[in-house]
PyMOL Python script that loads the backbone (N, CA, C, O; Angstrom):
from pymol import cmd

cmd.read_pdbstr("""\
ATOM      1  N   UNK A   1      59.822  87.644  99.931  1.00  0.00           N
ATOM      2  CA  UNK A   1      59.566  88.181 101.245  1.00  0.00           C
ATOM      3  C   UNK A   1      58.068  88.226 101.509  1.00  0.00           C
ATOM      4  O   UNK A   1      57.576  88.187 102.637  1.00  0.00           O
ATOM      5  N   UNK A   2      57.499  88.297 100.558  1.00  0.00           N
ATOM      6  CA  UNK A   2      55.906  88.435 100.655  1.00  0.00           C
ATOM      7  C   UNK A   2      55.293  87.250 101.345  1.00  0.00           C
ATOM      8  O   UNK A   2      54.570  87.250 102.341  1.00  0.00           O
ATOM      9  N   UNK A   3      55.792  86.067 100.502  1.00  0.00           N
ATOM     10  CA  UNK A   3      55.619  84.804 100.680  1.00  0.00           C
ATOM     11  C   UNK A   3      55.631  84.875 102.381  1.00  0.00           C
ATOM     12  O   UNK A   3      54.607  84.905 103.063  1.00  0.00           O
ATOM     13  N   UNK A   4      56.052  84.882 102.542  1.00  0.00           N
ATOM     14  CA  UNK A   4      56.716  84.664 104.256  1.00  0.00           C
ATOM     15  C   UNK A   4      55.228  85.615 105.414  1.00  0.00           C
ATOM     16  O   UNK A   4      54.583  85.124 106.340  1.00  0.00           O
ATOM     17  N   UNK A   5      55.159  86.913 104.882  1.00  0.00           N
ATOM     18  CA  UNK A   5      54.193  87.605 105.829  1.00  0.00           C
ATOM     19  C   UNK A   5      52.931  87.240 104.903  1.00  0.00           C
ATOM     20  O   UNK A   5      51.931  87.904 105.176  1.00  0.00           O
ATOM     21  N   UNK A   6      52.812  86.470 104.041  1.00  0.00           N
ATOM     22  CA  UNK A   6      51.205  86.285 103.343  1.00  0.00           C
ATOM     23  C   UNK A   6      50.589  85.417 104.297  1.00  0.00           C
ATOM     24  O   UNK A   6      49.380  85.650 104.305  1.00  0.00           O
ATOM     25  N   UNK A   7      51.009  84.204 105.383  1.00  0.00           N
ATOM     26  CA  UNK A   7      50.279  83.980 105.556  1.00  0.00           C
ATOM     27  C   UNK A   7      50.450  83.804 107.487  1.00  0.00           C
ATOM     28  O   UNK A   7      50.112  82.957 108.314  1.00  0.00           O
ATOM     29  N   UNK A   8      51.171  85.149 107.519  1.00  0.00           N
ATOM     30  CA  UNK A   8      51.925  85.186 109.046  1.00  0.00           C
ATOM     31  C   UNK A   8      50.753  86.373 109.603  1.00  0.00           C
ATOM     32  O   UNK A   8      50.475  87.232 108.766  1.00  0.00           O
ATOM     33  N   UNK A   9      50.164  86.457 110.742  1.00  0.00           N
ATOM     34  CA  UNK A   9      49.623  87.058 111.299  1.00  0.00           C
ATOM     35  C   UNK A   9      50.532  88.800 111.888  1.00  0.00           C
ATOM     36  O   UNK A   9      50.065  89.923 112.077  1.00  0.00           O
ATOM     37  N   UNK A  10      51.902  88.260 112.006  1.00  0.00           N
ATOM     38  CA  UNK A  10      52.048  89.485 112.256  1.00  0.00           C
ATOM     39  C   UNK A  10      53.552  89.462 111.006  1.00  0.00           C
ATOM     40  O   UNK A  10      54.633  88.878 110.944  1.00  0.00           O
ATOM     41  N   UNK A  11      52.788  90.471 110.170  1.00  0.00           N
ATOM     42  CA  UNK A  11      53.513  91.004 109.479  1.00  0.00           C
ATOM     43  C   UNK A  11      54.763  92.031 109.429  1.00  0.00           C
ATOM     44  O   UNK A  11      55.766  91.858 108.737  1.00  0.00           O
ATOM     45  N   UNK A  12      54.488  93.298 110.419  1.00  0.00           N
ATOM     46  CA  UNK A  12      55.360  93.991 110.638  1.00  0.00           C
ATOM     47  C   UNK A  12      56.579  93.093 111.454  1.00  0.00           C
ATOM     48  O   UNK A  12      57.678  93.646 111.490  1.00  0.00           O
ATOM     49  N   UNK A  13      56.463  91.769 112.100  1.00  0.00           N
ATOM     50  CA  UNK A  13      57.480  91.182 112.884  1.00  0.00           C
ATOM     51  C   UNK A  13      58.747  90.921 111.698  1.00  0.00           C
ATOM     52  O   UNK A  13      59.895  91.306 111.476  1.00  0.00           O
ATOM     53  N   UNK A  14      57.660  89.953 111.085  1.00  0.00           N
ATOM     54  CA  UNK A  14      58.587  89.593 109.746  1.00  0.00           C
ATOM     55  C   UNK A  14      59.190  90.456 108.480  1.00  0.00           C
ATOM     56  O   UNK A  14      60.022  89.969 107.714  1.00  0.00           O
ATOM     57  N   UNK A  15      58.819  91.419 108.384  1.00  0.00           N
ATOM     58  CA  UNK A  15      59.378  92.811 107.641  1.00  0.00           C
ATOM     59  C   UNK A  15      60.375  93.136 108.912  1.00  0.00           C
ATOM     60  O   UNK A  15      61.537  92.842 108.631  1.00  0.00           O
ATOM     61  N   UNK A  16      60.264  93.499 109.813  1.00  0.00           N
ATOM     62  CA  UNK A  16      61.152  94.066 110.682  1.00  0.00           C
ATOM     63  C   UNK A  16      62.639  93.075 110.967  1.00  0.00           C
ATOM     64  O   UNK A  16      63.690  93.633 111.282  1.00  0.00           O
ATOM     65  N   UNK A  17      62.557  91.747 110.825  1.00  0.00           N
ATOM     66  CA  UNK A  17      62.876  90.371 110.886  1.00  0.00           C
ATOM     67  C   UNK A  17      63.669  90.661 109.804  1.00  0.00           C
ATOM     68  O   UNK A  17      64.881  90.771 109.986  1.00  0.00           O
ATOM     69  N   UNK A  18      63.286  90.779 108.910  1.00  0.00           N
ATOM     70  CA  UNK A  18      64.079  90.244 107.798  1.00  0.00           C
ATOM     71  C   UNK A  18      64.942  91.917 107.126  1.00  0.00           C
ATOM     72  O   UNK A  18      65.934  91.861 106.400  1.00  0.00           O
ATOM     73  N   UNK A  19      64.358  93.127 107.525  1.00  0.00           N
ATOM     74  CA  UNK A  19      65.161  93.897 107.254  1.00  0.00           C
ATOM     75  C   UNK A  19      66.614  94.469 108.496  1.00  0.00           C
ATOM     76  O   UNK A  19      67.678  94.994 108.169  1.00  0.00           O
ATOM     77  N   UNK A  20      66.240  94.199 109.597  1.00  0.00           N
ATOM     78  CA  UNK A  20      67.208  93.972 110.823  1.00  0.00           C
ATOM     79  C   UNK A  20      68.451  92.811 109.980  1.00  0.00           C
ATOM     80  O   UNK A  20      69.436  93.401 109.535  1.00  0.00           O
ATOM     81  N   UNK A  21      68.434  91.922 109.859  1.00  0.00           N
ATOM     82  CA  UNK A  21      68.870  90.615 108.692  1.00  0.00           C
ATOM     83  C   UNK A  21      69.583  91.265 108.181  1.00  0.00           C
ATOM     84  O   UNK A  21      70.693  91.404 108.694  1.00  0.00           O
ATOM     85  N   UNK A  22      69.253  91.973 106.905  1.00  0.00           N
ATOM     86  CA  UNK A  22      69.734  92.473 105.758  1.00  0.00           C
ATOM     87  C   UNK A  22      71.036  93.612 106.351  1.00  0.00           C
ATOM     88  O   UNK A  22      72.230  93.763 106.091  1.00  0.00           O
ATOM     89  N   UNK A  23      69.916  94.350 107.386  1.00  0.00           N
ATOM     90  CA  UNK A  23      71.484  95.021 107.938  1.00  0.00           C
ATOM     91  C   UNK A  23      72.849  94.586 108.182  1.00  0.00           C
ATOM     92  O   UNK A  23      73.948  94.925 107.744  1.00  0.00           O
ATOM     93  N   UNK A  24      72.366  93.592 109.152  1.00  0.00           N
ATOM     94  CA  UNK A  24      73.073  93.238 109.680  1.00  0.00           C
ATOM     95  C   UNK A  24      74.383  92.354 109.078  1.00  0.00           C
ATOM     96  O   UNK A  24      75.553  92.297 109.457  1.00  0.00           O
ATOM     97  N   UNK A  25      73.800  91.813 108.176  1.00  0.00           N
ATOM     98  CA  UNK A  25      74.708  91.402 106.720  1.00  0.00           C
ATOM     99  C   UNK A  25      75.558  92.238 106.002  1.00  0.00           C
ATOM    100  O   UNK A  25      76.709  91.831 105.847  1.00  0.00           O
ATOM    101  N   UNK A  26      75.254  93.297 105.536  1.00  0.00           N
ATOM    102  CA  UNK A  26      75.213  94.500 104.931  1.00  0.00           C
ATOM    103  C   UNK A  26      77.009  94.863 105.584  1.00  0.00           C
ATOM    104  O   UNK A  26      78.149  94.873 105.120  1.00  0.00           O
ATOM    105  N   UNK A  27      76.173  95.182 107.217  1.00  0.00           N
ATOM    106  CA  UNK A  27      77.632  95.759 108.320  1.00  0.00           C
ATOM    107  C   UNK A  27      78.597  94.586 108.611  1.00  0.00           C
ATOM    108  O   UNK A  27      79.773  94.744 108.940  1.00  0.00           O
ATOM    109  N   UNK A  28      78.072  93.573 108.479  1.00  0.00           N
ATOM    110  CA  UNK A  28      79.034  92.248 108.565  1.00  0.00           C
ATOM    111  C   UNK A  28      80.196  92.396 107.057  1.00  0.00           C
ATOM    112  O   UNK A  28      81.400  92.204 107.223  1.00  0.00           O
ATOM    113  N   UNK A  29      79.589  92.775 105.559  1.00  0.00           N
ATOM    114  CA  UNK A  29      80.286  92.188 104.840  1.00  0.00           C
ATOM    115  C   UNK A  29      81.419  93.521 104.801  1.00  0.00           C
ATOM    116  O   UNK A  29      82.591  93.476 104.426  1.00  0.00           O
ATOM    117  N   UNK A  30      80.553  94.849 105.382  1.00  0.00           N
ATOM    118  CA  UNK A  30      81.718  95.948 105.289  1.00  0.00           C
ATOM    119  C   UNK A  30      82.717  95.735 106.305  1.00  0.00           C
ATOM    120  O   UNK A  30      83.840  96.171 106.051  1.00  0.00           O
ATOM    121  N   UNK A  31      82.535  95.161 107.384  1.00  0.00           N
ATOM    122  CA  UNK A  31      83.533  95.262 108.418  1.00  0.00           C
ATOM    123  C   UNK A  31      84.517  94.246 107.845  1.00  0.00           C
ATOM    124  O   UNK A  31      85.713  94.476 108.024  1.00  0.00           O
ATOM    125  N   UNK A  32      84.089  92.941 107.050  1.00  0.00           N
ATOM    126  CA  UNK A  32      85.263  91.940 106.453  1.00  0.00           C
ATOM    127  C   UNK A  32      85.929  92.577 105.644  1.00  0.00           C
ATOM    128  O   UNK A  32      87.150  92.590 105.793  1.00  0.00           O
ATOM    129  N   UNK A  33      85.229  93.403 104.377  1.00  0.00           N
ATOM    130  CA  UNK A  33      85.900  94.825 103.754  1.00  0.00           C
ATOM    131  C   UNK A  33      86.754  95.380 104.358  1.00  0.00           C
ATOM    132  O   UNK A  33      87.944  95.302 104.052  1.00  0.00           O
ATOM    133  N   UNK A  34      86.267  96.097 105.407  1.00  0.00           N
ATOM    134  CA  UNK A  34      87.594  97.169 105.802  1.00  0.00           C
ATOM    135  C   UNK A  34      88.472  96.166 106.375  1.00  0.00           C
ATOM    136  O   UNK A  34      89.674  96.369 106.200  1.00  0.00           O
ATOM    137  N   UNK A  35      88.198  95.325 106.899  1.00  0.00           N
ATOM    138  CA  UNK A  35      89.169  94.404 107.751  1.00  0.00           C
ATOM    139  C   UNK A  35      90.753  94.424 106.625  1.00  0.00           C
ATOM    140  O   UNK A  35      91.804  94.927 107.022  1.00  0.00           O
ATOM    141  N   UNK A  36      90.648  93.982 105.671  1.00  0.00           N
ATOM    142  CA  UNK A  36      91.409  94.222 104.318  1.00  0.00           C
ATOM    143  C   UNK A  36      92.127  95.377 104.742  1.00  0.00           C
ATOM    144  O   UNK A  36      93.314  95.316 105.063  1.00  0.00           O
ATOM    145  N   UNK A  37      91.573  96.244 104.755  1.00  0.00           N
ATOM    146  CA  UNK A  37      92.579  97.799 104.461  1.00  0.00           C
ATOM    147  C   UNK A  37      93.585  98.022 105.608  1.00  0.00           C
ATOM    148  O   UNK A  37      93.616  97.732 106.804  1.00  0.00           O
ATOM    149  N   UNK A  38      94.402  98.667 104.730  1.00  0.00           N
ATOM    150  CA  UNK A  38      95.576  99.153 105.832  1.00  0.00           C
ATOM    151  C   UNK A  38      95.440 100.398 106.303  1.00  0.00           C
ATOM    152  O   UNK A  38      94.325 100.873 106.086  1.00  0.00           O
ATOM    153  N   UNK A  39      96.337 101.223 106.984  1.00  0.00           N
ATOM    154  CA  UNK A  39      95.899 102.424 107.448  1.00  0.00           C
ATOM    155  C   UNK A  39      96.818 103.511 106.120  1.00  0.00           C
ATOM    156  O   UNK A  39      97.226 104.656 106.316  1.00  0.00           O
ATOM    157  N   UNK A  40      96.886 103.059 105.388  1.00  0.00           N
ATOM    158  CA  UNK A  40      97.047 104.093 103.930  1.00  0.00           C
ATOM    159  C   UNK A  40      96.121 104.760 103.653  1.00  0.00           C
ATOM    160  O   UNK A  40      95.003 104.400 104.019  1.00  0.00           O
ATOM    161  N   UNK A  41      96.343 106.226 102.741  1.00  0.00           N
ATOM    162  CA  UNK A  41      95.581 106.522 102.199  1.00  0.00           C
ATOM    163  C   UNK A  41      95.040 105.753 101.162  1.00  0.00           C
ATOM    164  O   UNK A  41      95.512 104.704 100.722  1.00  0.00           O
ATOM    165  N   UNK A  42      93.923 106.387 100.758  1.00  0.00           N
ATOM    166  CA  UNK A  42      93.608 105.397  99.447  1.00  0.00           C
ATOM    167  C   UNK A  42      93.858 106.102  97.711  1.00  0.00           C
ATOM    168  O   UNK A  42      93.577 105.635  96.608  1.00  0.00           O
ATOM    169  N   UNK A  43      94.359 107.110  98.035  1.00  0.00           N
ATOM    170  CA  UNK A  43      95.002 107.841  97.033  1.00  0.00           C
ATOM    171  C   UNK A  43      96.411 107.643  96.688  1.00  0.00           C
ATOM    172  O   UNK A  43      97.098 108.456  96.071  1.00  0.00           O
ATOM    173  N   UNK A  44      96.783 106.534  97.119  1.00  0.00           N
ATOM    174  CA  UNK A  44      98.105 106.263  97.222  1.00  0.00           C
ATOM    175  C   UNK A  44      98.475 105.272  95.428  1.00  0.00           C
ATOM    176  O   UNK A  44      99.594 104.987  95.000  1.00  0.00           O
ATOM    177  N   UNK A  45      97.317 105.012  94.852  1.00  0.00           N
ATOM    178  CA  UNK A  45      98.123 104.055  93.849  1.00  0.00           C
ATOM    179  C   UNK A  45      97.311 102.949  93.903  1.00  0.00           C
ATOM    180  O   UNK A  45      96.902 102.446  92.856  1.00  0.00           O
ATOM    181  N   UNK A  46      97.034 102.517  94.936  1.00  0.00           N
ATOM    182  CA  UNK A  46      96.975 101.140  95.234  1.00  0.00           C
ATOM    183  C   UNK A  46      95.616 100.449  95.023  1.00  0.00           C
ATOM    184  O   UNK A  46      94.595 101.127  94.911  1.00  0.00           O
ATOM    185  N   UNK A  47      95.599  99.228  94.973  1.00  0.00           N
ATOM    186  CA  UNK A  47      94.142  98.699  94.596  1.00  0.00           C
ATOM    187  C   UNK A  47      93.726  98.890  96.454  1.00  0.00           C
ATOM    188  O   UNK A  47      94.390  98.763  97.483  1.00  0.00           O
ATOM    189  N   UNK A  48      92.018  99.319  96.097  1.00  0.00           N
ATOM    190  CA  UNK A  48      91.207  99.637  97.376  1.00  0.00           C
ATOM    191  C   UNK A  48      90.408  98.227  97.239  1.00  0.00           C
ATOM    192  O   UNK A  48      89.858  97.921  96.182  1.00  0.00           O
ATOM    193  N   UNK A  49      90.389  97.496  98.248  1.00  0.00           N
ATOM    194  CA  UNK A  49      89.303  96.161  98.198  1.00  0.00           C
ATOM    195  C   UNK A  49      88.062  97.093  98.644  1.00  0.00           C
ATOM    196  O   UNK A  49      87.140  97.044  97.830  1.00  0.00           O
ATOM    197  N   UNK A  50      87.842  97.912  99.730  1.00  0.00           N
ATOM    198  CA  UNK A  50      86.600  98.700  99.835  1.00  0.00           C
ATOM    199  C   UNK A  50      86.209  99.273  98.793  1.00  0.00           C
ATOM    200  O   UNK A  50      85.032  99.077  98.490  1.00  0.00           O
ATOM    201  N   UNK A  51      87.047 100.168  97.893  1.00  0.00           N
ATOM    202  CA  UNK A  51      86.413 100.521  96.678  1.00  0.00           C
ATOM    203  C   UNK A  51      85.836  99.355  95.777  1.00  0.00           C
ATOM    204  O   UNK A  51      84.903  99.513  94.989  1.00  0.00           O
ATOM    205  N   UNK A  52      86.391  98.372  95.955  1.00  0.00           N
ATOM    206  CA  UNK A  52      86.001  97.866  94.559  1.00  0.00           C
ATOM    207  C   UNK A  52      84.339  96.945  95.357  1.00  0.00           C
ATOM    208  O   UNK A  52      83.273  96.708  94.788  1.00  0.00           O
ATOM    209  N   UNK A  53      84.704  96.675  96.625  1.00  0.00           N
ATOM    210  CA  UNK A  53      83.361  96.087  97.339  1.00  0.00           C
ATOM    211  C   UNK A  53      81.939  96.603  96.917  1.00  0.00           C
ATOM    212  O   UNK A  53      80.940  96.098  96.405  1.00  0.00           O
ATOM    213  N   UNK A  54      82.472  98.371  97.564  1.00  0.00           N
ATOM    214  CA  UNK A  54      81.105  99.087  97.739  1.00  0.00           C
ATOM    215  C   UNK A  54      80.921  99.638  96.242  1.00  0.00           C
ATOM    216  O   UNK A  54      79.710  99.717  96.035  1.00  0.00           O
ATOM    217  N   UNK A  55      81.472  99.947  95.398  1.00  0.00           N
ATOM    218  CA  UNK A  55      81.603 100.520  94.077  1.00  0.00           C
ATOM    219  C   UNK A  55      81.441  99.515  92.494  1.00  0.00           C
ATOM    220  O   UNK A  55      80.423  99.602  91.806  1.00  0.00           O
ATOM    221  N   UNK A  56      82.295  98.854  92.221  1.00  0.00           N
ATOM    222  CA  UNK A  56      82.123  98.271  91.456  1.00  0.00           C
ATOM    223  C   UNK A  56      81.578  96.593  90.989  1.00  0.00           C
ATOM    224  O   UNK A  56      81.271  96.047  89.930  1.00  0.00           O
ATOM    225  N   UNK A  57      81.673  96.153  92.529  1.00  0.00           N
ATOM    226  CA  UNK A  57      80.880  94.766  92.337  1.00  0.00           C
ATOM    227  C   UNK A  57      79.667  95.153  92.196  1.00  0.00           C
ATOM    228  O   UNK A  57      79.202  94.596  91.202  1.00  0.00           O
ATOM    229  N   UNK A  58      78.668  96.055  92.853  1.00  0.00           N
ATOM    230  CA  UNK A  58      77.438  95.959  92.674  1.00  0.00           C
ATOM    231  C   UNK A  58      77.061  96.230  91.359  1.00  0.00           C
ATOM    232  O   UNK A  58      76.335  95.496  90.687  1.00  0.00           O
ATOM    233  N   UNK A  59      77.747  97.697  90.846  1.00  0.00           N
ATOM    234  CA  UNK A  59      77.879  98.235  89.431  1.00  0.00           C
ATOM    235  C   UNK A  59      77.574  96.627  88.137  1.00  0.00           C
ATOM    236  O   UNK A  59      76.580  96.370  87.457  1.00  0.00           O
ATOM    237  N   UNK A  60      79.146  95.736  88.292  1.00  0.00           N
ATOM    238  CA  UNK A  60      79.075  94.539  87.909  1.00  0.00           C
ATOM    239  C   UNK A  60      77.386  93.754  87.764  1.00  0.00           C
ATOM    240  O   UNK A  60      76.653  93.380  86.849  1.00  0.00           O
ATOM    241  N   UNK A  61      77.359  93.794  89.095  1.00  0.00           N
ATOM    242  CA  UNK A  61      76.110  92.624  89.385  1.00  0.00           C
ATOM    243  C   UNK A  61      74.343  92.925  88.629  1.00  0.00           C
ATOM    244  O   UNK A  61      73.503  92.342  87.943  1.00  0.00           O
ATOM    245  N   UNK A  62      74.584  94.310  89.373  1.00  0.00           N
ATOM    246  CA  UNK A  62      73.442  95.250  88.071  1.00  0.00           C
ATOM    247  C   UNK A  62      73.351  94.996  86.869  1.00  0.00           C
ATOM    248  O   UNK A  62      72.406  94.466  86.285  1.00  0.00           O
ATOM    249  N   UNK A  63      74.534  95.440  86.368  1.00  0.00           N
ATOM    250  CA  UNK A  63      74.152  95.354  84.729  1.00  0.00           C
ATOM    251  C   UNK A  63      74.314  93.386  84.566  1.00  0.00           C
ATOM    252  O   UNK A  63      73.560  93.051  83.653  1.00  0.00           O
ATOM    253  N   UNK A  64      74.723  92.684  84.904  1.00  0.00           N
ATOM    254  CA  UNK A  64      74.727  91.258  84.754  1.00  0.00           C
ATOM    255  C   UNK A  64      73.325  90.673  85.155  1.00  0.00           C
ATOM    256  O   UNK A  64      73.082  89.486  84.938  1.00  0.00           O
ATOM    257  N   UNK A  65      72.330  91.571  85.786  1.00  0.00           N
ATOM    258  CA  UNK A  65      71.484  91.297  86.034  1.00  0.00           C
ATOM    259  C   UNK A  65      70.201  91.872  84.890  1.00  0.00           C
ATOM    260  O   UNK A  65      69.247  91.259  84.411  1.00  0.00           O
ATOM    261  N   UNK A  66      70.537  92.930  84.759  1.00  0.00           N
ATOM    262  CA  UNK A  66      69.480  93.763  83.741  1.00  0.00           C
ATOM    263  C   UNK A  66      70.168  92.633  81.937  1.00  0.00           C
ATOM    264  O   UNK A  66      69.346  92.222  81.117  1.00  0.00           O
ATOM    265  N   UNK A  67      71.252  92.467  81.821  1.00  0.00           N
ATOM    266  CA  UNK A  67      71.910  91.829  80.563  1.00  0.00           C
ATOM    267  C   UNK A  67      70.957  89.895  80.927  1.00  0.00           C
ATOM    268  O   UNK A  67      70.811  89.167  79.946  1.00  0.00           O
ATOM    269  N   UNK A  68      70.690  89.623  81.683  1.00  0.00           N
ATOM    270  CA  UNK A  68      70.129  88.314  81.790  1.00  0.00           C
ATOM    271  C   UNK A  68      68.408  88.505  81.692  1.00  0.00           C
ATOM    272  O   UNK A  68      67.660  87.801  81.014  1.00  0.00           O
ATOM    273  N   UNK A  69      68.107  89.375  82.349  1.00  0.00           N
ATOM    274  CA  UNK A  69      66.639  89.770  82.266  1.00  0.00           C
ATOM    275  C   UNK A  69      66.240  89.971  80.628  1.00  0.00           C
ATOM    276  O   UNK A  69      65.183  89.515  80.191  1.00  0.00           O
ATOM    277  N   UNK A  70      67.378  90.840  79.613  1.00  0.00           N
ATOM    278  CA  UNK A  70      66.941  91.333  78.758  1.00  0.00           C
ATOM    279  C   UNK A  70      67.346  89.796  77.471  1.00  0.00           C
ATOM    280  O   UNK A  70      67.277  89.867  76.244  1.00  0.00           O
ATOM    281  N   UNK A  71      67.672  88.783  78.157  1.00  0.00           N
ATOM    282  CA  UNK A  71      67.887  87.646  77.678  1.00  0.00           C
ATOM    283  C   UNK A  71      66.808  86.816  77.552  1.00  0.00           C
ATOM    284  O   UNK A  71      66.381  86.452  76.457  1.00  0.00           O
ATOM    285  N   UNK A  72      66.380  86.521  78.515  1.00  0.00           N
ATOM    286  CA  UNK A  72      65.042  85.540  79.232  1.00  0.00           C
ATOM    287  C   UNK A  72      64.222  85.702  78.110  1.00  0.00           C
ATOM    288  O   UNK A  72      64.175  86.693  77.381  1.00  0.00           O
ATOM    289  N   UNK A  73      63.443  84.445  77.997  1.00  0.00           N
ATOM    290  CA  UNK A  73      62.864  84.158  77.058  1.00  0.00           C
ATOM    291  C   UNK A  73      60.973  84.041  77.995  1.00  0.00           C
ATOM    292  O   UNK A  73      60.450  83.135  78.643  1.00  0.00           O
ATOM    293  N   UNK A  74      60.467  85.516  77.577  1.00  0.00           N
ATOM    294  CA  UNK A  74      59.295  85.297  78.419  1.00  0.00           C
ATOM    295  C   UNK A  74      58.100  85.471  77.753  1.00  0.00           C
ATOM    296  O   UNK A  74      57.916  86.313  76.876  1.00  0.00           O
ATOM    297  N   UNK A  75      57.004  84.406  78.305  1.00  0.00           N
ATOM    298  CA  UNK A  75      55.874  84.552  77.344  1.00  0.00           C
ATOM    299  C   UNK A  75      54.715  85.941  77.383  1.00  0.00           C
ATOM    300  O   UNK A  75      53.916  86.452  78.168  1.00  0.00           O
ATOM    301  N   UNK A  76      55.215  86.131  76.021  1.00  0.00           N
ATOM    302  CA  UNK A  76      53.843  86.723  76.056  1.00  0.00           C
ATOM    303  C   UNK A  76      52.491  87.518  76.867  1.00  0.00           C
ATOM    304  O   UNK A  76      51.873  87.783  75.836  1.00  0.00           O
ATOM    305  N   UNK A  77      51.980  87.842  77.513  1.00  0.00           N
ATOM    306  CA  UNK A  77      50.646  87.890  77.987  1.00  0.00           C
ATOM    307  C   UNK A  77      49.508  87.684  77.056  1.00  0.00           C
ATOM    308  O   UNK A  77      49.745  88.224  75.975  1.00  0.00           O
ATOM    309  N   UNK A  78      48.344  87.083  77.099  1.00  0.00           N
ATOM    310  CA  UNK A  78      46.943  87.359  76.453  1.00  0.00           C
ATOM    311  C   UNK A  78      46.963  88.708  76.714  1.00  0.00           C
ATOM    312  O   UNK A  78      47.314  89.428  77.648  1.00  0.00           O
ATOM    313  N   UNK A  79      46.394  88.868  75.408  1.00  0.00           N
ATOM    314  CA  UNK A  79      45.520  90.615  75.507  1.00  0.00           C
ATOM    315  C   UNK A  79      43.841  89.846  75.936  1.00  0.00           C
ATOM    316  O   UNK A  79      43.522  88.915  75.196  1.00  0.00           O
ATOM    317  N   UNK A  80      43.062  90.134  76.810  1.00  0.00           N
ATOM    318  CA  UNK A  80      42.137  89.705  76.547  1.00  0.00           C
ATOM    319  C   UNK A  80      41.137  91.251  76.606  1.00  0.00           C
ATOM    320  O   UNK A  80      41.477  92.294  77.165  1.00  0.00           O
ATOM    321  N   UNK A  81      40.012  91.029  75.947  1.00  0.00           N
ATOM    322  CA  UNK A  81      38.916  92.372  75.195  1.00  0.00           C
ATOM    323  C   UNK A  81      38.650  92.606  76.646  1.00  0.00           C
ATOM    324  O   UNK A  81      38.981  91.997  77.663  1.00  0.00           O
ATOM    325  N   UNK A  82      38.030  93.556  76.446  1.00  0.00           N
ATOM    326  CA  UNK A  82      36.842  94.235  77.879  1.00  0.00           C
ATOM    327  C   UNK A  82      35.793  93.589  77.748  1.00  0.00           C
ATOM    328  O   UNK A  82      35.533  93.571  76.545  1.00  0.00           O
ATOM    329  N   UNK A  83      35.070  93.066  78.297  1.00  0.00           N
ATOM    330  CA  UNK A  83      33.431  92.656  78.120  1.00  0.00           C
ATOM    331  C   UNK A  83      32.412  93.298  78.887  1.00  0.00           C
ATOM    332  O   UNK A  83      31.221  93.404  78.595  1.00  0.00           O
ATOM    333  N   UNK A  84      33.001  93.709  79.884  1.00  0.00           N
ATOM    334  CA  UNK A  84      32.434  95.324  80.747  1.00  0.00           C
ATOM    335  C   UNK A  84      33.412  96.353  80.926  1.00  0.00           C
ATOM    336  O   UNK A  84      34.637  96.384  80.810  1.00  0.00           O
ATOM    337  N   UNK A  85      32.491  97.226  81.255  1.00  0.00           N
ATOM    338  CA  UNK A  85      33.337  98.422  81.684  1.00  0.00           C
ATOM    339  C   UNK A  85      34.028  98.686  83.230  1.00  0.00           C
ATOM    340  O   UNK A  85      33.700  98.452  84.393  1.00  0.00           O
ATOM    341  N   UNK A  86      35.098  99.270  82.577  1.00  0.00           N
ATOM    342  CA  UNK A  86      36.009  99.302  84.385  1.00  0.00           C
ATOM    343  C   UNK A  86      34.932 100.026  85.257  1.00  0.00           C
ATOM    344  O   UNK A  86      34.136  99.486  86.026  1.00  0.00           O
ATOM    345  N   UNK A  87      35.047 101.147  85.025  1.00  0.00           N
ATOM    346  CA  UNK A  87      33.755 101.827  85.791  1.00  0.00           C
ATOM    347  C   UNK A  87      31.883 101.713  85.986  1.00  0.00           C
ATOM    348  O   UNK A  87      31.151 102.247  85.152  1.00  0.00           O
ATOM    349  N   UNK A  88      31.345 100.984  87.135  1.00  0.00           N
ATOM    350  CA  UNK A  88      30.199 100.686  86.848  1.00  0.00           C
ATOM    351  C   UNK A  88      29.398 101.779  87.939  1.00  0.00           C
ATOM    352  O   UNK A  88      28.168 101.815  87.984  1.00  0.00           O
TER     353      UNK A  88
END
""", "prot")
cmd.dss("prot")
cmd.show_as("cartoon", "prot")
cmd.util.cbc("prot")
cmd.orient("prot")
């Protein structure tokens, strides 16, 4: 996202742009969600597609995400010395 307002003059357009977006996605994928449900309770027994939408896919995706990160094979940094001081 940075990429995008680094070299855009108006920044707040494109933050505003792209989080309007995200909403709007967001309320799109819940309304296909509920679209699914019937007018049951959801204490009834039954598998909830909203529960498992808003609840456990992300749950899923998280840890599949932190389990790949802690995989990655990443280099190193240089330590490099001080040769001055931070404070002058």
């Amino acid at each position: 996202m940075t990429g995008l307002a680094a070299h855009s003059a108006a920044h707040a357009f494109v933050y505003g742009s792209l989080s309007f977006l995200d909403k709007m996605a967001c309320g799109l994928a819940l309304y296909i969600l509920e679209s699914y449900e019937k007018n049951q309770p959801c204490h009834s027994g039954r598998f909830s597609i909203t529960r498992f939408g808003v609840g456990l896919l992300p749950a899923v995706c998280a840890l599949l995400g932190v389990v790949i990160t802690y995989t990655m094979k990443l280099h190193k940094p240089e330590q490099k010395t001080l040769t001055e001081p931070l404070l002058v």
